[in-house]
Residue, then its C-alpha position, 0 to 999 in steps of 0.5 A: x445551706x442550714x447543713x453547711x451552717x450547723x457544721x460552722x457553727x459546730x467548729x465555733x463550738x469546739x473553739x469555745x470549749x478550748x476557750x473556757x481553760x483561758x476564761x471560764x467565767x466572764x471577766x471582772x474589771x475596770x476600763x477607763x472608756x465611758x468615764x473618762x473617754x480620750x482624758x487619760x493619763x498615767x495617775x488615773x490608772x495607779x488611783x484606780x489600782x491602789x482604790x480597787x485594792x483598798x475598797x475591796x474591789x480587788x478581793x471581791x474578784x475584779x481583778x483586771x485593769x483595761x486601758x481604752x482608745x487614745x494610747x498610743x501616739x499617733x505615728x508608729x515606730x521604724x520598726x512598725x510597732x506602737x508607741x504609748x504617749x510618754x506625756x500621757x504615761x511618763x514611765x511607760x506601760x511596762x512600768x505601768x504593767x508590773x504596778x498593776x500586778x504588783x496589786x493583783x491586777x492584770x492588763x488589758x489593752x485596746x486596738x482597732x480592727x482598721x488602719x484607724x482607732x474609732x478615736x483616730x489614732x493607728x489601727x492594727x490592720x495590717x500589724x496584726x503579728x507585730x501587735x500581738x508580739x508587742x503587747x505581750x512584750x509588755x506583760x498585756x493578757x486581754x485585747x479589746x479589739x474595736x471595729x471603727x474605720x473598717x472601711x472598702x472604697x469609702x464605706x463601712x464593709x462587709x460582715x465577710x470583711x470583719x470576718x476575715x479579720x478578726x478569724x485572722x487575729x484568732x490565727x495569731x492569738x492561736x499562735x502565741x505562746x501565751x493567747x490573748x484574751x480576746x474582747x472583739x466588737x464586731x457585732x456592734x457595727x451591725x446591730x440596729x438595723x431592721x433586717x438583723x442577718x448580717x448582725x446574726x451572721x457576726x454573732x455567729x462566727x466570734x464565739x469560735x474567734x474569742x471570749x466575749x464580744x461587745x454586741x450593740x451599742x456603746x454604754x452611756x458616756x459620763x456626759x450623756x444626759x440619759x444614761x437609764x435609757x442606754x442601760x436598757x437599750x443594751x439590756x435589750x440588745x442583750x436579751x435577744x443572744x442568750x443562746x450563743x454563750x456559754x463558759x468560755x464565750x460571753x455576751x458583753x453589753x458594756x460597762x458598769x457606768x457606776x457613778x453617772x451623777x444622772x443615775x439613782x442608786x435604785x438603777x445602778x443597782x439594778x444595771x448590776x444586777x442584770x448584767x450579773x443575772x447575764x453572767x455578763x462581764x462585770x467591768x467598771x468605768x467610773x471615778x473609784x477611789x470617788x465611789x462611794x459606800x452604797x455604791x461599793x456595797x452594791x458592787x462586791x454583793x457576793x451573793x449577786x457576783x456568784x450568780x455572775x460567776x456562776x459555772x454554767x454561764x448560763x444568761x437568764x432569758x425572759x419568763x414573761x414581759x409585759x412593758x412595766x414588768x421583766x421577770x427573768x430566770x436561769x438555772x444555776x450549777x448546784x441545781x438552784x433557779x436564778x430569779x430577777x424582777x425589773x420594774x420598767x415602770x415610773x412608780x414603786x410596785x410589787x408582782x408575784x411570780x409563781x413557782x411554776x414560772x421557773x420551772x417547778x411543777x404545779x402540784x408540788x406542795x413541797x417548800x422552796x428555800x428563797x434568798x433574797x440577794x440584796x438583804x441576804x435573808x432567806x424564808x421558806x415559801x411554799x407557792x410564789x414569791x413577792x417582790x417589792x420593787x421600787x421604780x426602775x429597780x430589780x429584785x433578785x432571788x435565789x431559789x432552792x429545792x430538791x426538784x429540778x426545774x425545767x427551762x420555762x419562759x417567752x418563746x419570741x421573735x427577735x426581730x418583731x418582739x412578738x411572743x409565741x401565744x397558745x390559745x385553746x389548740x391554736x396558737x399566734x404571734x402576738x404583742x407580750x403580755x405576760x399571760x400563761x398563754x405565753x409561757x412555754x416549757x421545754x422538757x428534755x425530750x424537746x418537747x414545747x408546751x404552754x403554762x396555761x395547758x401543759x397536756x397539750x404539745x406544739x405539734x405539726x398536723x401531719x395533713x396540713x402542715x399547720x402549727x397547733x396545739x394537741x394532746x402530748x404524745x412523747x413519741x411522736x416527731x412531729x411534736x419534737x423541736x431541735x433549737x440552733x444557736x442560729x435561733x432556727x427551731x426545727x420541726x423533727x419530722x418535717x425539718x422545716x422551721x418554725x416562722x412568724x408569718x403575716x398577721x401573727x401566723x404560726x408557720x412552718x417553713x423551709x429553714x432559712x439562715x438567719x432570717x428575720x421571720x425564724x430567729x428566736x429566743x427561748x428559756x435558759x438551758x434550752x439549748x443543745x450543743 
């Protein structure tokens, strides 16, 4: 079964490397949707467009105009195709189209992947071909396709069902002369529940269908009275898919909710520089021609839209966690290390994260060049960085040295959370902490060891059978770990797969598809193709 899985998963490989000429880097935008929802009209757009060219925002690279649910009319037209609302947009989305390019811009479009948009309007199920020809016609390169009202005999279907359609909207984007951008949402009905297979199979198969893919839950709408609790809900869907993207294919946890009068500028900026240290698609929905100068500042940091730019496209994964304090890195494509502190807590505080946490070698006494991306000063530091963080704030670094870092971080459970502890030559699931004892390296050899003993390997003990801790032997197989977009990581000499068991249990077991016990996340760049 893991057989048959891999070969999937190896043809949604190839259809992301055929992907990356079309979308290289994750997109950069405005969408009306959490700012506006159902109200919008014609003169929201053109403000938009003519505020996004003055402020800079179009410069800065956001260049991209998408349109949400509550378009079209409600009946289509004798001939099947859509039909824009002539109240809501008088001169027509084609007049709207060449406005937008006229500035620079490009335009996206919605649709539902049922006979009914999540705002009940139609759905393309059915009009697919007809869809693709139409909003091509009107000078469209972007879909977000939605997933509302996929229904079979009155309840919400299968992962197979979403499967077959949208693999059949990637047949005819395939087919067009010139392919669509393709945004699908069909992980986001799946998401949330406590055995998250049916949530993994989907995230399987849509990035061998599309570009990106909204995962989780919608971002905060304008009204909502508690929109820093929904950036981290979706930070943390996000967290748990790192190894599923790649330039070409992106994870997408929603929108940029820019001006939210609940959010102070500490969490805004923070929000941003996540989803950039995400390499995430960096697509506003707020008021723009109303943002103001903190907050356009923010938004067109060259510095942290480089880091989302980055060519790799690599999503920064934990280093340690420990319920006040999130530190994050990955690897950048001139060879610098990308670091990013989150400060969960209700009070301003400051860590220190040494150099070894990125990856760097313990007995190095050389210096490392560090640029801290919101002021733009650099210094030259020898040992750790220290960061001053304010509550629900995020400090973001850029480190530089003539060393190469080696992928080190959590290595956990996605479902439980639980982290991967050594302890002496034992090791255990447990609740994380932040410790050494929970941080891993992972070298290109493929072998996996803790920070707090480097000299000793995660090994199978031939006899038992047992996971354990022993003095490294590059050789040897038992010692080797293959990791899969599934999140399996497998033991070269058994094949079995490496298993939270009962009670914090390390175990080997046989490989199962997208099991909750043997799903997990490991550093940036540990993942092989």
């Amino acid at each position: 079964m893991l057989f048959q899985e891999t070969l999937m998963l190896l043809a949604a490989s190839m259809a992301v490397d055929a992907s990356q000429a079309l979308m290289p880097t994750p997109p950069m935008g405005f969408n009306n949707w959490a700012r506006f929802e159902c109200a919008l009209n014609q003169t929201i757009f053109t403000e938009t467009a003519d505020a996004m060219v003055s402020k800079g925002l179009v410069k800065a690279g956001y260049d991209r105009v998408n349109i949400d649910d509550c378009w079209p009319l409600h009946e289509r037209a004798a001939n099947g195709s859509l039909q824009w609302d002539p109240e809501k947009f008088p001169n027509g989305l084609i007049w709207l189209g060449q406005y937008l390019k006229n500035r620079n811009l490009k335009f996206g479009i919605y649709s539902d992947a049922g006979n009914l948009t999540c705002g009940g309007y139609p759905g393309s199920l059915n009009y697919e071909e007809i869809d693709a020809e139409t909003f091509s016609s009107w000078g469209i390169d972007y879909l977000k396709l939605d997933g509302c009202n996929v229904y079979n005999q009155g309840s919400l279907d299968s992962e197979q069902t979403y499967k077959n359609i949208y693999g059949h909207w990637h047949q005819v984007i395939l087919n067009m002369s010139r392919p669509l951008i393709f945004s699908e949402s069909a992980p986001a009905y799946f998401s949330g529940e406590a055995n998250l297979t049916d949530w993994y199979l989907v995230m399987d198969w849509v990035p061998g269908y599309g570009e990106l893919a909204c995962h989780s839950n919608d971002i905060a709408t304008f009204d909502t009275p508690n929109p820093w609790e929904s950036i981290l809900t979706n930070y943390g869907f996000e967290i748990l898919l790192a190894r599923y993207q790649s330039p070409g294919y992106f994870n997408d946890p929603d929108f940029l909710i820019v001006d939210h009068a609940n959010l102070t500028l500490d969490e805004k900026k923070s929000h941003f520089a996540l989803w950039a240290s995400f390499s995430a698609p960096l697509i506003i929905s707020a008021y723009i021609p109303d943002l103001t100068d903190d907050e356009i500042a923010y938004l067109t940091n060259e510095d942290l839209i480089a880091i989302d730019q980055d060519a790799l496209g690599l999503q920064a994964t934990l280093v340690s966690q420990d319920g006040t304090w999130d530190v994050l890195s990955k690897s950048l494509s001139n060879g610098d290390r990308l670091l990013t502190i989150l400060n969960r807590g209700d009070e301003a505080g400051s860590l220190s994260v040494p150099f070894e946490r990125l990856g760097y070698p313990s007995q190095y006494s050389g210096i490392f060049v560090v640029k801290d991306l919101w002021t733009g000063a650099t210094s030259e530091v020898s040992n750790q960085i220290t960061a001053n963080v304010p509550s629900h704030g995020t400090a973001v670094f850029r480190v530089s040295s003539r060393l190469a870092a080696i992928p080190t971080g959590m290595i956990f459970n996605t479902a439980s959370l639980n982290c991967l502890t050594a302890n002496g030559s034992s090791v255990r699931w447990t609740k994380c902490t932040g410790s050494d004892t929970q941080i891993w390296q992972i070298t290109s050899g493929r072998s996996i060891s803790s920070l707090s003993d480097l000299s000793k390997c995660l090994s199978r003990d031939a006899k038992s059978g047992t996971v354990a801790l022993e003095v490294c032997q590059g050789w040897h197989k038992s010692q080797k770990w293959d990791y899969a977009i599934t999140g399996n990581v497998q033991n070269q000499a058994s094949s079995d797969c490496l298993t939270e068991g009962q009670d914090g249990v390390v175990t080997l077991v046989e490989c199962l598809v997208e099991n909750n016990s043997q799903v997990f996340e490991l550093p940036s760049g540990s993942l092989q193709r």
